[in-house]
C-alpha positions as CSV (number, residue, x, y, z in Angstrom):
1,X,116.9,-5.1,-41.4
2,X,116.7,-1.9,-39.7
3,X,115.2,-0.6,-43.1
4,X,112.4,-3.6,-42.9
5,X,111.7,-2.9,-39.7
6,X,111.3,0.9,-40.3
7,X,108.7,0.3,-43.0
8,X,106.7,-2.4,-41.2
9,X,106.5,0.4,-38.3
10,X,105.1,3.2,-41.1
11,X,102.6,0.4,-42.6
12,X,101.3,0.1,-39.0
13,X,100.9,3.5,-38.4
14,X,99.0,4.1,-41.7
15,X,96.7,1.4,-41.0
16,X,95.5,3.1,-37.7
17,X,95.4,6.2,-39.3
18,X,93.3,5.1,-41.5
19,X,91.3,3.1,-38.8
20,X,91.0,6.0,-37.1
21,X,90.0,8.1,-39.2
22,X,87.2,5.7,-40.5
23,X,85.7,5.8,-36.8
24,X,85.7,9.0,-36.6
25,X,83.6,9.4,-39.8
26,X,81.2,6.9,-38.6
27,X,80.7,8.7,-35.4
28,X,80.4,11.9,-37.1
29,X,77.9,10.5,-39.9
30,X,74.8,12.1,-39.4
31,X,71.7,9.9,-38.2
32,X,68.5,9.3,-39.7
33,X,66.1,11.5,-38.5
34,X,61.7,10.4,-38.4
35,X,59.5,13.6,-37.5
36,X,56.0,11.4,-36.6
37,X,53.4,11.5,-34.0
38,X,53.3,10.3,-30.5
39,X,52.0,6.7,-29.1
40,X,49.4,5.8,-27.2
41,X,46.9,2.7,-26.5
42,X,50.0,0.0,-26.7
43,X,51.4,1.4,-30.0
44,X,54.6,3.0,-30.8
45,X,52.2,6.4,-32.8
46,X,49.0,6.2,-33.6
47,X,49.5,7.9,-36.6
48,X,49.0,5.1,-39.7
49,X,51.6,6.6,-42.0
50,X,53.9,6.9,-39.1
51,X,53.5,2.9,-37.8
52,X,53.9,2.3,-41.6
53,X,57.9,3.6,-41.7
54,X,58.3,2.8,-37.8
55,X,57.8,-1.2,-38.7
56,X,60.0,-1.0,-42.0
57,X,62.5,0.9,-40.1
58,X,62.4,-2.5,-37.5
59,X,62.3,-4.9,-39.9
60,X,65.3,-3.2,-42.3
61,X,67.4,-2.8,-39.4
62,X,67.6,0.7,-40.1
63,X,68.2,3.2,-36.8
64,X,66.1,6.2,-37.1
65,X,66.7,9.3,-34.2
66,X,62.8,9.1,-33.6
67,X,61.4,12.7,-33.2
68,X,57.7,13.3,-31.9
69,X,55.7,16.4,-33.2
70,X,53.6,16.3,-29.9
71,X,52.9,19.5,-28.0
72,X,55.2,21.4,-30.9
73,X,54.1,24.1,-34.0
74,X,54.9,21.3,-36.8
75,X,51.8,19.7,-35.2
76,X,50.1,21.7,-37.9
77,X,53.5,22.9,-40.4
78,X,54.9,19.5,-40.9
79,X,53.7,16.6,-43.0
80,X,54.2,13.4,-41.2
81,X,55.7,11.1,-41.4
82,X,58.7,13.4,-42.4
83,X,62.3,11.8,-42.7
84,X,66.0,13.9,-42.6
85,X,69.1,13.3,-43.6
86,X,72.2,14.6,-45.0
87,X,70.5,17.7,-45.7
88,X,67.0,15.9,-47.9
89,X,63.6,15.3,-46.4
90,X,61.6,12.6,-47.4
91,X,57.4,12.8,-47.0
92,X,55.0,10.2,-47.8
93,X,55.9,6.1,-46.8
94,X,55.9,4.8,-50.0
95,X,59.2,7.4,-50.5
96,X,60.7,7.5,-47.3
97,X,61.0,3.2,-47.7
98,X,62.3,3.7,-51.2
99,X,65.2,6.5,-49.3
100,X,65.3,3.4,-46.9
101,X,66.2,1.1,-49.6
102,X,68.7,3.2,-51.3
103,X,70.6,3.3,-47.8
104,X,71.0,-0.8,-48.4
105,X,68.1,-1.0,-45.7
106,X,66.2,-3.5,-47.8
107,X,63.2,-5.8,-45.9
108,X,62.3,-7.1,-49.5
109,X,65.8,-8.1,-50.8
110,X,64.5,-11.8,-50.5
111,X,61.8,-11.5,-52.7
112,X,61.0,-13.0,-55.9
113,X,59.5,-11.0,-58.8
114,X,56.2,-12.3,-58.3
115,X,56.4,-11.4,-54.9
116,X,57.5,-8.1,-55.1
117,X,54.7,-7.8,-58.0
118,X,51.9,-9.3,-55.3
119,X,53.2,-6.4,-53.0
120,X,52.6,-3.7,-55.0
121,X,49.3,-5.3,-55.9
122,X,48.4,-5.4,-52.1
123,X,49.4,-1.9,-50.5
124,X,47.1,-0.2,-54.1
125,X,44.5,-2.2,-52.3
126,X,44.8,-1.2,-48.8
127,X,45.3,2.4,-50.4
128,X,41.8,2.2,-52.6
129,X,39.6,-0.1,-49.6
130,X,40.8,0.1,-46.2
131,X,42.4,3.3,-46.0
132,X,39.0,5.7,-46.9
133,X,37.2,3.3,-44.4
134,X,39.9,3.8,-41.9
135,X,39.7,8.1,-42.1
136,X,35.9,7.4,-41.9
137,X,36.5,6.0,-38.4
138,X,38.4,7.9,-36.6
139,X,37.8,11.5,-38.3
140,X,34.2,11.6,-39.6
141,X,32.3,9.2,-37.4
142,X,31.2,11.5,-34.8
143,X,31.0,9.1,-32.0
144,X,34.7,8.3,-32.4
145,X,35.3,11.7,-33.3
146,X,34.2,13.6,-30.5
147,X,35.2,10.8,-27.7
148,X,37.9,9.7,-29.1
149,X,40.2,11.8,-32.0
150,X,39.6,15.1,-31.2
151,X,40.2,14.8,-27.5
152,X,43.8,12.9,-28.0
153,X,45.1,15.3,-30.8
154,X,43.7,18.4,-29.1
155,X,45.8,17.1,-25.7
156,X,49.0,16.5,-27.9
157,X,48.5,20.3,-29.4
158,X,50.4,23.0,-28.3
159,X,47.9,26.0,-27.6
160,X,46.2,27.7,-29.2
161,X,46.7,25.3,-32.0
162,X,44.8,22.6,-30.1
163,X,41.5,24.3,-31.2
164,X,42.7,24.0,-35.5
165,X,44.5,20.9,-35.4
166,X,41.9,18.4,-35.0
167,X,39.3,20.2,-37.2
168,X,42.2,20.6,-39.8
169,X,42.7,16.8,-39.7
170,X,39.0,16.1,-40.0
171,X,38.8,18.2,-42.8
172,X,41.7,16.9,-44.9
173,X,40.1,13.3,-44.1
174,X,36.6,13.9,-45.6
175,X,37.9,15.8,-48.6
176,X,40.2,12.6,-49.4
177,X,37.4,10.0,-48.8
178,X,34.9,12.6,-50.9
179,X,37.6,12.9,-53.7
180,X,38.3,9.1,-53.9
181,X,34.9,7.5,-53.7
182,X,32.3,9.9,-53.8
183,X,31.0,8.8,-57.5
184,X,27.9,10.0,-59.1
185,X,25.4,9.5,-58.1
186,X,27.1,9.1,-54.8
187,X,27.7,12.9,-53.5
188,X,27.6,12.8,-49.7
189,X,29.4,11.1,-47.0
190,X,25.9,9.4,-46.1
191,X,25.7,7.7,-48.9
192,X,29.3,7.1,-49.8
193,X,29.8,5.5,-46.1
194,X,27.9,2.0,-46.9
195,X,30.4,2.1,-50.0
196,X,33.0,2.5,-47.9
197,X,32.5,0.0,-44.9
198,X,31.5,-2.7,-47.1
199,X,34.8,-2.6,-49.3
200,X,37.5,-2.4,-46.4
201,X,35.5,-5.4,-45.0
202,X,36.3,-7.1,-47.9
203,X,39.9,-6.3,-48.6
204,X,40.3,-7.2,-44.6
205,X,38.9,-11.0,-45.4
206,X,41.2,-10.9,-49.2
207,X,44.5,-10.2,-46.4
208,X,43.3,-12.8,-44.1
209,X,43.2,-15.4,-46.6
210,X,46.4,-14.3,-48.3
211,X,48.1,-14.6,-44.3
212,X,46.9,-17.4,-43.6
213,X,48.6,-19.5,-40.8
214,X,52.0,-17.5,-41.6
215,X,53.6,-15.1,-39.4
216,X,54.1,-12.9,-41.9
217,X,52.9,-12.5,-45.6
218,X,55.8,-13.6,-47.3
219,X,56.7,-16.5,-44.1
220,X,58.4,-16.1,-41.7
221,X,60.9,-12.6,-42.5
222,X,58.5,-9.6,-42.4
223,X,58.9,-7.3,-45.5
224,X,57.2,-3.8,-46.9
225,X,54.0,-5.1,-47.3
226,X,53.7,-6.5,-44.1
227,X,54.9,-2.7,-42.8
228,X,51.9,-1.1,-44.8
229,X,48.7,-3.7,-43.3
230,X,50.5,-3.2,-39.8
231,X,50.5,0.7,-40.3
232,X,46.7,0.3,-41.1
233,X,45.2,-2.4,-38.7
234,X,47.0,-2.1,-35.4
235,X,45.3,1.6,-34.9
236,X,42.4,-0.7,-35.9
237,X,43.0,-3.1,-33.0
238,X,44.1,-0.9,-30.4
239,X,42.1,2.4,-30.2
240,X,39.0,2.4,-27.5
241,X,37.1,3.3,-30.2
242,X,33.2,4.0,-29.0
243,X,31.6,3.0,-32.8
244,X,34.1,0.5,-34.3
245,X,31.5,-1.3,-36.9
246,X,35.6,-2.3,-38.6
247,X,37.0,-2.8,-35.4
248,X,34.7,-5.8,-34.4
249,X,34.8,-7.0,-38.0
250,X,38.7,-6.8,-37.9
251,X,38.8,-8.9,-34.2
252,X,37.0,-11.8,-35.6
253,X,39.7,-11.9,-38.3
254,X,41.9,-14.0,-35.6
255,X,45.0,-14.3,-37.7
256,X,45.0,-10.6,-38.7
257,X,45.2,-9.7,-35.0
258,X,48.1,-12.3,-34.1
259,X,49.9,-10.9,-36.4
260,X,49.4,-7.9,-35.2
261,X,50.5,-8.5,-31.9
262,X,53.6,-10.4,-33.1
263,X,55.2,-7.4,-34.5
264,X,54.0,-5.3,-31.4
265,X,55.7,-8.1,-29.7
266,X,58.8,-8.9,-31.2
267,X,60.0,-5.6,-32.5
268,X,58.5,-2.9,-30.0
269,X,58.7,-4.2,-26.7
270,X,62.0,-3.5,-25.7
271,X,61.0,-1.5,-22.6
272,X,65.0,0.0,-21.8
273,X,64.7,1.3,-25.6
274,X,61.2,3.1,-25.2
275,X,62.1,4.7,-21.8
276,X,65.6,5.7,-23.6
277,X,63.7,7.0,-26.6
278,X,61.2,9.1,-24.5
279,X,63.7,10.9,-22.7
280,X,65.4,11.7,-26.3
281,X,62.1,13.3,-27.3
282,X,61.8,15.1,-24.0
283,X,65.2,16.4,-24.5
284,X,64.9,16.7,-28.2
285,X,62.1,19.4,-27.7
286,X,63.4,22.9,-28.0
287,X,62.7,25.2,-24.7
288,X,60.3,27.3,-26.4
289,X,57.9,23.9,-27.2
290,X,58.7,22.8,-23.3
291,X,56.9,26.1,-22.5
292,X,54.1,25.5,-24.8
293,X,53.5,22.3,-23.8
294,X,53.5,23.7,-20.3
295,X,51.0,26.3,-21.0
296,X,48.8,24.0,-22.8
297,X,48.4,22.3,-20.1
298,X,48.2,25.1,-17.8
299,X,45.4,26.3,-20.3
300,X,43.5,23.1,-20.2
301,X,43.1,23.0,-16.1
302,X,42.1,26.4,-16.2
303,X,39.5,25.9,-18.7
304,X,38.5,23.2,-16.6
305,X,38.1,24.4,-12.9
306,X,36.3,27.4,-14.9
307,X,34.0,24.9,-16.4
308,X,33.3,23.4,-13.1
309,X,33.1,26.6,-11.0
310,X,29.8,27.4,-14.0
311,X,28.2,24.3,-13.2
312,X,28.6,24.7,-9.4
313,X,27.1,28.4,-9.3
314,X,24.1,27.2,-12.1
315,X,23.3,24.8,-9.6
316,X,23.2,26.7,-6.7
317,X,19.9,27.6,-4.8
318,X,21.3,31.0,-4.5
319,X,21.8,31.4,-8.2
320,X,18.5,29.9,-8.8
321,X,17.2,32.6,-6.2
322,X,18.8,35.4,-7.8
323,X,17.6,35.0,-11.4
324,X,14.4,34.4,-10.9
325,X,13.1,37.7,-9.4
326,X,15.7,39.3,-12.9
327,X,13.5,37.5,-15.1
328,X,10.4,38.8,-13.4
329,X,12.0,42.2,-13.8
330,X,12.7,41.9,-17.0
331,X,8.9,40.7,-18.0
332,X,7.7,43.5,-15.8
333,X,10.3,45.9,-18.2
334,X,9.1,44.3,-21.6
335,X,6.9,46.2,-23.5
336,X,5.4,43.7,-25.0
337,X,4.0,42.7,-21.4
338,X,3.2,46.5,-20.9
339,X,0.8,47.0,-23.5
340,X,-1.2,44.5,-21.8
């Protein structure tokens, strides 16, 4: 008896031994780590790529340590959206869902084989319509550009790199959209841009049909495919964007924008969460980017009460005053005049 009861007492032990020592590797297991840009107008980034992972990540149930590159130096060293963990990094969606999916963070588990076939059909064709037409808008359009693009990115730069980054972005957009549909005897962005407008339009109507009155493209449990046309229509919906021939074309496209809002609504308005996740990205930054972001700023007034402080002396009677007898001297001085 004494022996039973001796052995009953190890077994016990073992067990929370063995309890305890699987909680302690779950609390030591590294988490998965998302380098991506910021948010802004009602979205969680406004970087397309980055909305792309963001939505999978919601829909897998897969909890990613969400890192913003704003106001940092990998705003111009780090493709994103970027993904760590256990010592790999992961670039590119399409990759960092298939790392997702090896994790047993599958969204398209339910799927049948045509399904999954009709998905990879669909994100090639966002890829080869809407995605050129979607650079076009917010990178080469210069009324968008200039209003809109440069300004955000140049605020979310660290100086000096505010002055490269947009410019850098710009760039890489029109060499894509030239690469991909710039056929002979198309050969500028002029020409190619009719091209371009006129094919995401109609890939836009091909998803609206294919939605239909469905929540989501597959019913009612959103999947990968739903995660790619959220990545590239809700910047789409959402950004003030001055010229936004797409945009109005897109909000007449009534179920495309519910649905839309439905993921904005059901899986990124947690309010707790997003207050909880900026002050992880505030204290995420290292003190060396805190400083930068401060002197960007810093920078930035500067350059405007120095801007303003021009205008108010060009403006002055004074000012006007004093450069007008300079120029008389310096007609009186040019020998031109003196010849005469």
């Amino acid at each position: 008896m004494y022996f039973n009861k001796h052995l009953l007492w190890v077994k016990v032990l073992s067990w929370r031994c063995a309890l305890g020592c699987c909680c302690m590797h779950t609390n030591m297991a590294e988490p998965m780590e998302l380098l991506c840009w910021g948010g802004d107008w009602d979205l969680p980034s406004v970087h397309s790529d980055s909305l792309i992972v963001l939505a999978y990540a919601k829909f897998s149930g897969a909890k990613l340590a969400v890192k913003s590159i704003d106001w940092t130096w990998r705003t111009i060293t780090a493709s994103v959206p970027q993904l760590h963990y256990e010592g790999s990094t992961v670039t590119e969606p399409a990759q960092i869902l298939n790392f997702l999916r090896k994790q047993r963070f599958n969204a398209d588990y339910e799927l049948t084989a045509k399904q999954g076939a009709d998905t990879m059909a669909y994100i090639a064709l966002l890829e080869e319509k809407l995605r050129p037409a979607l650079l076009h808008t917010f990178w080469v359009d210069a009324e968008n550009y200039v209003n809109l693009t440069r300004p955000w990115f140049t605020s979310h730069s660290p100086f000096p790199l505010n002055f490269f980054v947009p410019g850098r972005q710009a760039s890489l957009a029109l060499s894509r959209i030239l690469l991909t549909k710039a056929e002979s005897p198309l050969l500028n962005i002029t020409e190619v841009e009719g091209k371009i407008y006129s094919e995401a339009k109609e890939c836009l109507n091909l998803l609206s049909h294919r939605l239909g009155n469905f929540h989501f493209f597959f019913g009612d449990t959103p999947t990968s495919l739903d995660a790619f046309v959220f990545g590239h229509i809700a910047p789409l919906i959402k950004a003030p964007l001055p010229s936004g021939q797409l945009q109005k074309h897109l909000n007449q496209l009534d179920n495309l924008c519910q649905f839309c809002n439905t993921i904005l609504k059901n899986y990124f308005t947690d309010a707790s969460a997003e207050k909880r996740m900026d002050c992880s990205l505030m204290a995420t930054h290292d003190p060396v980017d805190a400083n930068l972001q401060k002197l960007t700023q810093l920078v930035n007034k500067e350059s405007n009460l120095i801007e303003k402080m021009d205008d108010n002396l060009r403006s002055s009677p004074q000012h006007r005053h004093e450069t007008k007898p300079s120029a008389r001297a310096s007609e009186r001085n040019s020998p031109l005049l003196s010849k005469h």
